[in-house]
N, C-alpha and C positions, 0 to 999 in steps of 0.2 A: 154192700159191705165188702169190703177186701177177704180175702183167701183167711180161714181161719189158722193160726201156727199151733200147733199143736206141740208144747215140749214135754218129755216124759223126764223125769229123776228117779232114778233105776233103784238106788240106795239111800242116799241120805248118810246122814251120821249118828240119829238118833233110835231108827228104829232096830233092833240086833235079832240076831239069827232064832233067837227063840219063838220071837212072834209071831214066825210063818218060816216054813224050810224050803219058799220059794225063793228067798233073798240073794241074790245073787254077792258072790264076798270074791273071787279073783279076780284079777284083770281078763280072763279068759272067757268067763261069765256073765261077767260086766257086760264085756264087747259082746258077746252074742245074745243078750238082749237088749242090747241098745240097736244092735242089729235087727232083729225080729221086732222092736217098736218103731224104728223108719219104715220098715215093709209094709207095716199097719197103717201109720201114716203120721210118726210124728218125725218135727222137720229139727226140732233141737236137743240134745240131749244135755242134761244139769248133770256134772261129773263131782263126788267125792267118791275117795280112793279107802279101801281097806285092805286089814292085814291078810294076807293072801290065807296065811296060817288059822286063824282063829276068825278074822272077822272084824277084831276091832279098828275102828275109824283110824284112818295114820294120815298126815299132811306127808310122807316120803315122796319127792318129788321121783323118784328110780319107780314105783308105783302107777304116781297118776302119768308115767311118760309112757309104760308099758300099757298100759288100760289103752289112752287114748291113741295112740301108735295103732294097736288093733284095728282098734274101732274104723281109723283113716283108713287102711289096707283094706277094710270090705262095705264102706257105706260114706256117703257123699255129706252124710248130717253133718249141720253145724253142731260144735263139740263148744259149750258154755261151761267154763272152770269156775267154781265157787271158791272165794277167797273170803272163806269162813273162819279156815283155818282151825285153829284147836284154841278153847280158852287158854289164856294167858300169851298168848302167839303176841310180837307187834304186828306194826302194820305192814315192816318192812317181811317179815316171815311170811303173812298173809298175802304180799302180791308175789311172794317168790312164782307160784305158777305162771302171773304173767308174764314177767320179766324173764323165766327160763325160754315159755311155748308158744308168748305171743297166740294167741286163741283169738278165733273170730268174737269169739263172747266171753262176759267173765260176770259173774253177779256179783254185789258189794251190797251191804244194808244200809238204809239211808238214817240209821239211828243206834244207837245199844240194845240192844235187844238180849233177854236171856232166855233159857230154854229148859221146861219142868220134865224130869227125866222119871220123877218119881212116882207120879199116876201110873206111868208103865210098869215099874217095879212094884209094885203093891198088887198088880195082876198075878204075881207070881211066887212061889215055896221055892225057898234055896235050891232043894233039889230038884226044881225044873228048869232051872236054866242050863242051856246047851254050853255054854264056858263060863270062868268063874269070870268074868273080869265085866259081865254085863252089868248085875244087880250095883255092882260098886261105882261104873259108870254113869248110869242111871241116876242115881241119888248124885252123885258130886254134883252131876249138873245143875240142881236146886240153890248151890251157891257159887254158880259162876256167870260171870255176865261179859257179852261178846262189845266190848266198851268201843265205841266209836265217837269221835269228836269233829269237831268242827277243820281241824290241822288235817286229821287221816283221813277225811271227806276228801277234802282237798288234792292230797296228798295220791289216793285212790287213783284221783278223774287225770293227776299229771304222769304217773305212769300208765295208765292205760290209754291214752291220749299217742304216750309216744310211741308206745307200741302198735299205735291202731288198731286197738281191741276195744268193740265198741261197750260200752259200761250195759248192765242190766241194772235197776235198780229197785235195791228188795224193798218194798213200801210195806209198812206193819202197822202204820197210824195216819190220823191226818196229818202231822207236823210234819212227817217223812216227806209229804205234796212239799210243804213250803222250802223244806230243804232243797230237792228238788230244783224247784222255782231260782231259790238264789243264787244257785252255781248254774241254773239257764240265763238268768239276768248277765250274770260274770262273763259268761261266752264259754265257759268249760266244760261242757256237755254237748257235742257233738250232734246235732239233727239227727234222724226225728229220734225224739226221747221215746227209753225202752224203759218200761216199767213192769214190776210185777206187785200187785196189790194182795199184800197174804193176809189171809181170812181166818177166822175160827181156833187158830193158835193159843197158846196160853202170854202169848205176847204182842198178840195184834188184837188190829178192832175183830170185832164180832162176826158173827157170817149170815145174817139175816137178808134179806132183801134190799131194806130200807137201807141198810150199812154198805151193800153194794152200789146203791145207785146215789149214797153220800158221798161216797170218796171218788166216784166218776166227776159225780156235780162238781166236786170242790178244784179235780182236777180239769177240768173243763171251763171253768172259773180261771184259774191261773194259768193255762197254758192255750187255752182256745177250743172249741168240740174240733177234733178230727184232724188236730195237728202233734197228735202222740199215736205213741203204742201202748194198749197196755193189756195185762195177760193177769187173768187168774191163779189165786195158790188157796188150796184150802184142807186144812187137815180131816179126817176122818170120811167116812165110805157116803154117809148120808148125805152131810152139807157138802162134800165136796162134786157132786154131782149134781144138788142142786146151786149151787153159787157159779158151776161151769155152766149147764144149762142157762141160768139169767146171763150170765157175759157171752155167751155167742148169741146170743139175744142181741145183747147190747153193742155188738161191734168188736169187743175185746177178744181176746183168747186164751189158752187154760194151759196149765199145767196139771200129770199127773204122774202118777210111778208110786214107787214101793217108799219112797221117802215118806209120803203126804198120807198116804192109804194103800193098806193092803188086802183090803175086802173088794170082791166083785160086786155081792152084794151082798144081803143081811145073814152073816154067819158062813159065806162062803167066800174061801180064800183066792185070791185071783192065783192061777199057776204062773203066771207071767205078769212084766208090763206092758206086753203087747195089749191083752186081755183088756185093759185098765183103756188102752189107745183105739181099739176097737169098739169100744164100747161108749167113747167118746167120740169118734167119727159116726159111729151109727146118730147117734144123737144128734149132730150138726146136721148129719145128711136130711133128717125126719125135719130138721127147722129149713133148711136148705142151704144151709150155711156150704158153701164148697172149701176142699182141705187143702194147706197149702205145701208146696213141695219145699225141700233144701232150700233149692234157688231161686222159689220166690218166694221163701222166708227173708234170704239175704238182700234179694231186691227190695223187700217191705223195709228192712231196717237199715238197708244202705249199708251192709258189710263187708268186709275188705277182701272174702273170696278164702276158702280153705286151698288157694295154693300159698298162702302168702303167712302161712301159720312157723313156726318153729319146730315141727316134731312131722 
């Protein structure tokens, strides 16, 4: 098996300060544990940007330049910008980060996907949340939907194309494979395909076994066994350990960080996401999976080099 990548997502946009008071919210923060999760051993780090002030989620690109500016200045990691953006964002708002900072990497969802805010909020009495602006964000989310089409697919792969940022591609179902597929068919996806198969969401397939090694099959089916990349996501402390476990298994590799889960383990909060990256390498290491460094993450996925970035 090749070098396992290990990427960490430090924040996210959905989980907020109240959850855990390890959540890292400046850019100062940010950078030093994305710092202390390369040390541990992860080779990418998934960037959304918040309000340095409060916390909540902001696309300000004067933000994500100060974060990832950091991050450059003390750690070699590939820096992957999420072009998630904020509902109601277009598509053109949504790649402004690549178009500013040109990134070795940039994730993009290969569907509409929406995202339930309000399971979280229902854990919680008005007066336990740390700012007011959570509970309210929470619940919006239940009616907003991060709408992708067939034109902004498109649209996605020709600016990231020109910037030479290689695509990540967020996979949440099977149709996402065939999406996939037909802009591989097209020639507009750049060798080897980076995929990330998200599990256990309230908006993707399931996170069972069987559902692991369905969406391998399928992709494997359409694209050929062992001519892709593709990398685990899976929400919550339980399945997400166990669905990383069967994909370093299976040749893939994982994602973790404070976006996906914030338990170490049952009832115990990780202090870090290094914690989370440690305990992920331990795990490879007992399968014997070997972890892969920066650069030869970028040699696996054939990427254009962090001198060649905008920031």
């Amino acid at each position: 098996m090749e070098k396992l990548i290990i990427t960490v997502a430090p924040t996210g946009s959905v989980t907020i300060p109240t959850q855990t008071p390890y959540l890292p919210i400046t850019p100062e923060d940010i950078a030093k544990e994305t710092v202390r999760a390369a040390e541990a051993g992860a080779a990418i780090v998934h960037i959304h940007a918040r309000d340095p002030q409060d916390g909540k989620p902001t696309t300000d690109l004067e933000v994500f330049k100060d974060i990832i500016t950091r991050i450059k200045e003390r750690s070699d990691i590939i820096i992957c910008l999420t072009t998630g953006g904020a509902p109601g964002m277009d598509v053109e708002e949504r790649l402004a980060v690549v178009t500013a900072f040109k990134p070795e990497l940039a994730s993009f969802n290969m569907g509409s996907v929406c995202v339930r805010g309000a399971p979280i909020a229902e854990r919680y009495k008005d007066e336990d949340y740390k700012y007011t602006w959570e509970k309210t964000y929470l619940v919006s989310l239940n009616d907003l939907i991060q709408r992708t089409t067939w034109t902004s697919l498109a649209r996605y792969l020709q600016v990231m194309n020109e910037n030479e940022t290689k695509n990540e591609c967020g996979v949440y179902d099977v149709s996402h494979i065939y999406n996939i597929s037909y802009f591989n068919k097209k020639g507009m996806i750049k060798p080897p395909l980076w995929m990330n198969f998200v599990f256990g969401t309230s908006m993707s397939i399931g996170a069972s076994p069987e559902e692991v090694i369905f969406m391998k099959s399928i992709a494997d089916r359409e694209f050929g066994a062992g001519s892709y990349q593709w990398g685990a996501i899976c929400a919550g402390r339980a399945a997400q350990f166990r669905v990383a476990t069967l994909a370093i298994m299976m040749g893939g590799h994982v994602r973790v960080g404070f976006e996906d889960n914030i338990f170490l383990e049952k009832g115990v909060l990780a202090k870090s996401n290094a914690e989370l990256v440690e305990k992920i390498v331990k795990i490879a290491k007992d399968i014997g999976r070997e972890i892969a460094t920066p650069d030869e993450a970028r040699n696996i996925l054939k990427l254009k080099g962090g001198d060649k970035v905008n920031f």
